[in-house]
Backbone as a chain_set.jsonl record, in Angstrom:
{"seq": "XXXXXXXXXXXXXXXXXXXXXXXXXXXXXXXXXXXXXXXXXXXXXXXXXXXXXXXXXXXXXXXXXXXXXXXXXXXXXXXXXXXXXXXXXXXXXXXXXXXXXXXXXXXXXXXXXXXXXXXXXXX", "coords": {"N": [[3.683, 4.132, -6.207], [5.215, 1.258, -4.583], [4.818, 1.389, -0.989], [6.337, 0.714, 2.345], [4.663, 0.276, 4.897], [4.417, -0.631, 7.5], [5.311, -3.169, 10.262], [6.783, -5.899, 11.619], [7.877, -7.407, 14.602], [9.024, -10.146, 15.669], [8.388, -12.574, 18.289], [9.578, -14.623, 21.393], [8.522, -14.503, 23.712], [6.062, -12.416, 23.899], [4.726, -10.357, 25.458], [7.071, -9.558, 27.365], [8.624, -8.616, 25.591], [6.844, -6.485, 24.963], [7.433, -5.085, 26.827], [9.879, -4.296, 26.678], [9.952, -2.431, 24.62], [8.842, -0.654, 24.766], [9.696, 0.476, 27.64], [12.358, 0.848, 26.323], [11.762, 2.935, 23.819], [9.399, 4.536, 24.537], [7.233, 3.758, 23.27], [4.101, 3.59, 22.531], [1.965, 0.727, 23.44], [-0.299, -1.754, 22.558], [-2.573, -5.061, 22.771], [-4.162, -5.797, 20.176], [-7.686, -6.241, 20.285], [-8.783, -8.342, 18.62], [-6.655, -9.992, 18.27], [-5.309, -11.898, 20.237], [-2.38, -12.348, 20.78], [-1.178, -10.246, 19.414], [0.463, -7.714, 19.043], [-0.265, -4.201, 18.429], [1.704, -1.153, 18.328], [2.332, 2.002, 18.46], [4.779, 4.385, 16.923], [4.766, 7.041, 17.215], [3.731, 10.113, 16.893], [0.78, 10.709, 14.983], [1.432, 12.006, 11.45], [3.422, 12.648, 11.779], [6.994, 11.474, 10.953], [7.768, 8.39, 9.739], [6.988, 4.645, 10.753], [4.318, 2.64, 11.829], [3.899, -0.373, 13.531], [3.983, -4.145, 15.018], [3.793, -6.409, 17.376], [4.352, -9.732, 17.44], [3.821, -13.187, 18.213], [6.365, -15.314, 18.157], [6.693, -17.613, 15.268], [6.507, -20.552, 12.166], [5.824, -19.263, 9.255], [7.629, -17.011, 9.59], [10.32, -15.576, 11.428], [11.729, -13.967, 11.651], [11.841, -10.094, 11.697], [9.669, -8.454, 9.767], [8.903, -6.784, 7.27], [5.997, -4.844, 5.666], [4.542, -4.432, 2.564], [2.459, -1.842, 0.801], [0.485, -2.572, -1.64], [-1.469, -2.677, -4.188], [-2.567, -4.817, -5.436], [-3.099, -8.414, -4.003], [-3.204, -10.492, -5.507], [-1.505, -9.628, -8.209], [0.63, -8.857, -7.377], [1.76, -10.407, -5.947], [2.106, -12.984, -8.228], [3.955, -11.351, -9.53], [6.04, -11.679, -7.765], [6.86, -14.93, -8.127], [7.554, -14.737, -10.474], [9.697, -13.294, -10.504], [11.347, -14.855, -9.694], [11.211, -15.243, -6.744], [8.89, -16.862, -3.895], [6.141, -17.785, -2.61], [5.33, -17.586, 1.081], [3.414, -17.567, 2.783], [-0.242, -17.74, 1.713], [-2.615, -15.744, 0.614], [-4.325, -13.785, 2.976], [-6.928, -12.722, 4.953], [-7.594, -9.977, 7.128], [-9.769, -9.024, 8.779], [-11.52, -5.831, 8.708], [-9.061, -4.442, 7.684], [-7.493, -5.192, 5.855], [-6.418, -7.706, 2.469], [-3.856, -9.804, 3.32], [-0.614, -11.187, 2.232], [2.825, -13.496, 2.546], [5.568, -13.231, 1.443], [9.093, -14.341, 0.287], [12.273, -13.551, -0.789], [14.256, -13.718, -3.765], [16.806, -14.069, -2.167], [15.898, -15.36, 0.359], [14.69, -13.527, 2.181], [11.992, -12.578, 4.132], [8.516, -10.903, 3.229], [5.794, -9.129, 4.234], [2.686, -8.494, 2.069], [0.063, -6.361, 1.646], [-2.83, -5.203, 0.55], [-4.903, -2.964, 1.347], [-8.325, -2.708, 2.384], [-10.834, -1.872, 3.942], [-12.669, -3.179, 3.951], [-12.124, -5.994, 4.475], [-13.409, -9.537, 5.332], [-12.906, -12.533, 7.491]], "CA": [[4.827, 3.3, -5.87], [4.357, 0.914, -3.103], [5.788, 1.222, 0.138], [6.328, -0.18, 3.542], [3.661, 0.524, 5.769], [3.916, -1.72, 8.826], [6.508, -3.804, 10.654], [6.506, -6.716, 12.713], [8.725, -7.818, 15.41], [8.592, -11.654, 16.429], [8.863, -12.839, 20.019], [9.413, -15.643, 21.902], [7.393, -13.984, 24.895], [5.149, -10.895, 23.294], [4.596, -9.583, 26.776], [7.972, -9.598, 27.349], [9.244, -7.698, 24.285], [6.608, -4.918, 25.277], [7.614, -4.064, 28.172], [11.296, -3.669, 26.333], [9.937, -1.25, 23.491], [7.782, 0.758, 25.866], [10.53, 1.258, 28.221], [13.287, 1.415, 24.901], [11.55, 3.852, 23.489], [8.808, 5.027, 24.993], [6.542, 3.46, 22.206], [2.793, 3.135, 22.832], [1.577, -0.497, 22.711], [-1.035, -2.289, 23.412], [-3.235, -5.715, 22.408], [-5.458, -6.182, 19.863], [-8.673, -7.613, 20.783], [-9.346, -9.833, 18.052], [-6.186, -11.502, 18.477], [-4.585, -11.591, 21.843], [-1.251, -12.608, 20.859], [-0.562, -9.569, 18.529], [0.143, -5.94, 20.003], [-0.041, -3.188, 17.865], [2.634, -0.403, 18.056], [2.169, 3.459, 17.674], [6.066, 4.615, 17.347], [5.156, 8.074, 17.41], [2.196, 11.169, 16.823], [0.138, 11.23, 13.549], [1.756, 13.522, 10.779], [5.478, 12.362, 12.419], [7.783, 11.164, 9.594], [7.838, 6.74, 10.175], [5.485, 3.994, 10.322], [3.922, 1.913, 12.668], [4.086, -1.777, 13.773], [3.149, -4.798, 15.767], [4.937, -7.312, 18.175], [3.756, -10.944, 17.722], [4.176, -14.356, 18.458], [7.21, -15.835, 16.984], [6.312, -19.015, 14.402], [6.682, -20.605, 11.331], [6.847, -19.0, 8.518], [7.933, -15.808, 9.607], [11.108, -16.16, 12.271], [12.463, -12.307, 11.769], [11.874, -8.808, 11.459], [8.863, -8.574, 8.718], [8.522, -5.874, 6.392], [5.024, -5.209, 5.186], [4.891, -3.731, 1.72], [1.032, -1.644, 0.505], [0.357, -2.896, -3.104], [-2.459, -2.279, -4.926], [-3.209, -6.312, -5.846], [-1.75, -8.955, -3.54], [-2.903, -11.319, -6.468], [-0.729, -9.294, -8.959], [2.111, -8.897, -6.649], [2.519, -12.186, -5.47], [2.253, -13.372, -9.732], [5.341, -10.685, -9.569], [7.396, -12.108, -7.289], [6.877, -15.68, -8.364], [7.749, -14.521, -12.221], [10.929, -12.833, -10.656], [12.131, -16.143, -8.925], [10.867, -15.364, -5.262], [8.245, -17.764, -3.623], [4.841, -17.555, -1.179], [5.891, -18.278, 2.494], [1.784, -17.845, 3.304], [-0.634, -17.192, 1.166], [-3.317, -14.482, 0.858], [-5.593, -14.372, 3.879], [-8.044, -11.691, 4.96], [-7.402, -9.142, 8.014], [-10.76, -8.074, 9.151], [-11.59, -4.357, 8.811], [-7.738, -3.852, 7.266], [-7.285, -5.714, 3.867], [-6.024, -8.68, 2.357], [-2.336, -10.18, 3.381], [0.308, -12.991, 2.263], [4.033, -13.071, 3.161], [6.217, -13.79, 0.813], [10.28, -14.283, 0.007], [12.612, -12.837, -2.087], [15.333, -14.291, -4.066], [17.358, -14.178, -0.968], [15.106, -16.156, 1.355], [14.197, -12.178, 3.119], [10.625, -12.712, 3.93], [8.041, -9.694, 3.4], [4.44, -8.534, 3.746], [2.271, -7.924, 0.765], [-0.863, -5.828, 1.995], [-3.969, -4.672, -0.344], [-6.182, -2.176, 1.851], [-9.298, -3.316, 1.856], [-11.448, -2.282, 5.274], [-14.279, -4.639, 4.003], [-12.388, -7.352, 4.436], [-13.485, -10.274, 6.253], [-12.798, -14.088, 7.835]], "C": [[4.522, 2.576, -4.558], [5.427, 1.211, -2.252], [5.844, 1.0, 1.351], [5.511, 1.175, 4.639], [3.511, -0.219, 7.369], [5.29, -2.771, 8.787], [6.099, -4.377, 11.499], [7.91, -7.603, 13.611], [8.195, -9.494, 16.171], [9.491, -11.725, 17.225], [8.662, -14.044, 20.715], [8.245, -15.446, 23.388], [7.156, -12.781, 24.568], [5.107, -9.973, 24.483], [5.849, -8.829, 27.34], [9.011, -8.472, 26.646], [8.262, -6.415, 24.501], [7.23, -3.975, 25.96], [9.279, -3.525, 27.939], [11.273, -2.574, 25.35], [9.367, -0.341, 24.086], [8.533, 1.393, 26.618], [12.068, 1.479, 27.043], [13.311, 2.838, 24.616], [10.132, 4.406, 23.322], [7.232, 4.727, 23.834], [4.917, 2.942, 22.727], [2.305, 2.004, 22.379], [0.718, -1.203, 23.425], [-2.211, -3.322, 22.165], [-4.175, -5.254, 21.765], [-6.473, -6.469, 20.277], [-9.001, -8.87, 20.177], [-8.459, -10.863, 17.976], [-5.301, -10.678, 19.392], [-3.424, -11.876, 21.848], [-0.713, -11.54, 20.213], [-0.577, -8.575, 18.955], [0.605, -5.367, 18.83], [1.011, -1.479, 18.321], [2.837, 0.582, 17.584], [3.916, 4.015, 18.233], [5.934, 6.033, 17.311], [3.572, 8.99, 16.574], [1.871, 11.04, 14.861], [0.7, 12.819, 12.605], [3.339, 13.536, 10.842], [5.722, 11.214, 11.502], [7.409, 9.247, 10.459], [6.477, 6.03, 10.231], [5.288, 3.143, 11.582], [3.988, 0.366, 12.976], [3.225, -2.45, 14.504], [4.288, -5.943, 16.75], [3.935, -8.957, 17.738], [4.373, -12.386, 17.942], [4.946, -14.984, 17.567], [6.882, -17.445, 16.464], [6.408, -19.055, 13.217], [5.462, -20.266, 10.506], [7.86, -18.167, 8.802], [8.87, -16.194, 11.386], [11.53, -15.103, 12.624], [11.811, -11.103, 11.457], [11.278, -8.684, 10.131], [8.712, -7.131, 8.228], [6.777, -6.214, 5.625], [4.521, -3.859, 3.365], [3.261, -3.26, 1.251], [1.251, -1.339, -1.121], [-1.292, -2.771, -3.21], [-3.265, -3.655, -5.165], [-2.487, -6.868, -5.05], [-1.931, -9.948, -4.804], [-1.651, -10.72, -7.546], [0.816, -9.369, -8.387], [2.649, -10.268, -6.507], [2.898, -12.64, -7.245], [3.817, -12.692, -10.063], [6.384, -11.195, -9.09], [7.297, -13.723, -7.773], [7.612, -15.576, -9.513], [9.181, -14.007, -11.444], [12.15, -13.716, -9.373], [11.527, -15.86, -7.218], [9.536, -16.609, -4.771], [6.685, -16.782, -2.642], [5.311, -18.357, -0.108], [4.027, -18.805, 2.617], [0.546, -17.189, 2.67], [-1.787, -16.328, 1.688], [-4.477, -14.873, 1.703], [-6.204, -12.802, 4.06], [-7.671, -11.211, 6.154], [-8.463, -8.397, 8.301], [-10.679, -6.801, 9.284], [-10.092, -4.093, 8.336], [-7.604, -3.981, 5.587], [-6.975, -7.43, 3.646], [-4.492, -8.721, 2.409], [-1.608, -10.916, 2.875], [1.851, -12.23, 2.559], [4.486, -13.98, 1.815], [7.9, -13.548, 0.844], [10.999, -13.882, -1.14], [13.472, -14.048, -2.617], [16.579, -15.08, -3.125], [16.826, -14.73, 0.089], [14.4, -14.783, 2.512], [12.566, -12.329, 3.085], [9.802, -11.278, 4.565], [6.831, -10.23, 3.352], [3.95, -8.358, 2.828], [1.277, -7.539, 1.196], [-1.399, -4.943, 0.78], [-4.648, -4.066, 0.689], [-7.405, -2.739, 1.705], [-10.551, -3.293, 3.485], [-12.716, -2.885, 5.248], [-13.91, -5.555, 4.51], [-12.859, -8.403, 5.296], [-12.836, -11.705, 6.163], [-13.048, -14.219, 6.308]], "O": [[3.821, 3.026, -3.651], [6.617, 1.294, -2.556], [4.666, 1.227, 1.627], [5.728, 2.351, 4.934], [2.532, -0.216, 8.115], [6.015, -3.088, 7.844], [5.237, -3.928, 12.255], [8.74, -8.317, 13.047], [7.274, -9.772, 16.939], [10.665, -11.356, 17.258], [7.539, -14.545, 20.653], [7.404, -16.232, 23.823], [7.986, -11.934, 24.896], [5.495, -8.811, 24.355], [5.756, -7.666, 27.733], [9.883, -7.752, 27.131], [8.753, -5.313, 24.257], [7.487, -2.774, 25.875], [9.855, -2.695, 28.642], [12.252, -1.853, 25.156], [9.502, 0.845, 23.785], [8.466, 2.622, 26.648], [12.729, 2.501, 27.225], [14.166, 3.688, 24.867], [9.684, 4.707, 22.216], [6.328, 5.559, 23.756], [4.773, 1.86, 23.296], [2.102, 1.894, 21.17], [0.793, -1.354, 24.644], [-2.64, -2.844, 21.114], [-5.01, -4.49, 22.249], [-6.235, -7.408, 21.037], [-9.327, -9.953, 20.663], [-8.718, -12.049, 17.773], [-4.82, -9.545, 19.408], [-2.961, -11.763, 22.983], [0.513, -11.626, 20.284], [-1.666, -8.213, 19.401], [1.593, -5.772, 18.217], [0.172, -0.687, 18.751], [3.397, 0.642, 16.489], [4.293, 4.072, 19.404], [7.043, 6.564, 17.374], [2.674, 8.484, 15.901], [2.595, 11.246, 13.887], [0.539, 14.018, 12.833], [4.179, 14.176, 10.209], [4.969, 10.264, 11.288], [6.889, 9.087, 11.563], [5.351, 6.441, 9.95], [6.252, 3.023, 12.337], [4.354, -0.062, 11.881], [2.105, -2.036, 14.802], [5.501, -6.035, 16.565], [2.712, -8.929, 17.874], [5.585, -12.511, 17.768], [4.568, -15.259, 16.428], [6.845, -18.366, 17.279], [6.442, -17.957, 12.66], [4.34, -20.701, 10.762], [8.981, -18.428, 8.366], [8.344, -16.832, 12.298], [11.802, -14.959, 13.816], [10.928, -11.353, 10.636], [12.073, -8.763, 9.196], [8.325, -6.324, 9.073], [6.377, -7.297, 5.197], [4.277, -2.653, 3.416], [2.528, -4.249, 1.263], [1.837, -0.422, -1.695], [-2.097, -2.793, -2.279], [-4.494, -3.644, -5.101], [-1.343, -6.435, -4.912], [-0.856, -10.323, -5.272], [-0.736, -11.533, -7.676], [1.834, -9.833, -8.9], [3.637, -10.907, -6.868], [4.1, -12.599, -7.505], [4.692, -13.299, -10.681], [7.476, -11.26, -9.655], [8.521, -13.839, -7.837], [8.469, -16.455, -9.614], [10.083, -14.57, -12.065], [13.111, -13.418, -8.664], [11.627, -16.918, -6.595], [9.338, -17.358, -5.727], [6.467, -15.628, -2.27], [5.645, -19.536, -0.219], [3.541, -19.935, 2.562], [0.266, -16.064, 3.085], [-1.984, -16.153, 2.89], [-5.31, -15.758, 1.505], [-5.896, -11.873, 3.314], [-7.171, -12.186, 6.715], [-8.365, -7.177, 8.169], [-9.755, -6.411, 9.998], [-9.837, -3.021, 8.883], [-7.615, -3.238, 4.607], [-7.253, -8.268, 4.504], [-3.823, -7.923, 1.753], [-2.151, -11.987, 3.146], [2.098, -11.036, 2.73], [3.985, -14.996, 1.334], [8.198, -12.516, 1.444], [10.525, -13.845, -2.275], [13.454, -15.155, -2.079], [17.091, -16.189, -3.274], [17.541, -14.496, 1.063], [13.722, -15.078, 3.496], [11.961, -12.19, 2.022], [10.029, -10.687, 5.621], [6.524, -11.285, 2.797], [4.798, -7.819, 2.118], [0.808, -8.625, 1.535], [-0.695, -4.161, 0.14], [-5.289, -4.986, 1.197], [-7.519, -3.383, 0.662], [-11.002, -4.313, 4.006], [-13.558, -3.067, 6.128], [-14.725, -6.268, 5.095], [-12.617, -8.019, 6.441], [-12.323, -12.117, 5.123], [-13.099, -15.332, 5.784]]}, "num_chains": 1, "name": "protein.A"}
């Protein structure tokens, strides 16, 4: 069954929004290297119930509070939500060493994650 693996918080100033989840709730965060606008987000110890996140730079497509959903195909998935009226905000790109991504919308204009595993992937 798939299920949400990852969350992203968009920010008008990334730096900004750390220093409010770190002192919030005490949440360990800290830059990527390969991209300097995106901080990754450990909300709590390995083995502890919840999932993890990222803070990044707020832009179009993605304006709100992203859900990232771990599917098995993003080609199949995405073919899914198209067939059940939803759309592609951005299609499938590659996440070095993670997997392949796209974002897509529902019926309701709610825009999600679609993530395939994949730590081959590359550029």
């Amino acid at each position: 069954m798939a299920r949400i693996v990852h969350f992203e918080f968009p920010a008008d100033q990334p730096e900004r929004a750390v220093k409010f989840y770190e002192g919030v709730f005490g949440w360990k965060i800290a830059a990527w290297p390969s991209m300097p606008e995106y901080f990754l987000i450990t909300t709590g110890e390995k083995g502890e119930p919840g999932i993890d996140g990222a803070i990044t730079q707020r832009g179009a497509p993605v304006t709100g509070t992203v859900n990232t959903v771990s599917v098995t195909s993003v080609d199949e998935t995405v073919a899914g939500v198209l067939a059940h009226g939803g759309t592609v905000v951005m299609p499938k790109m590659p996440v070095p060493g993670v997997g392949q991504l796209a974002y897509c919308a529902d019926t309701e204009g709610n825009v999600f994650g679609i993530m395939q595993f994949d730590p081959n992937a590359m550029m």
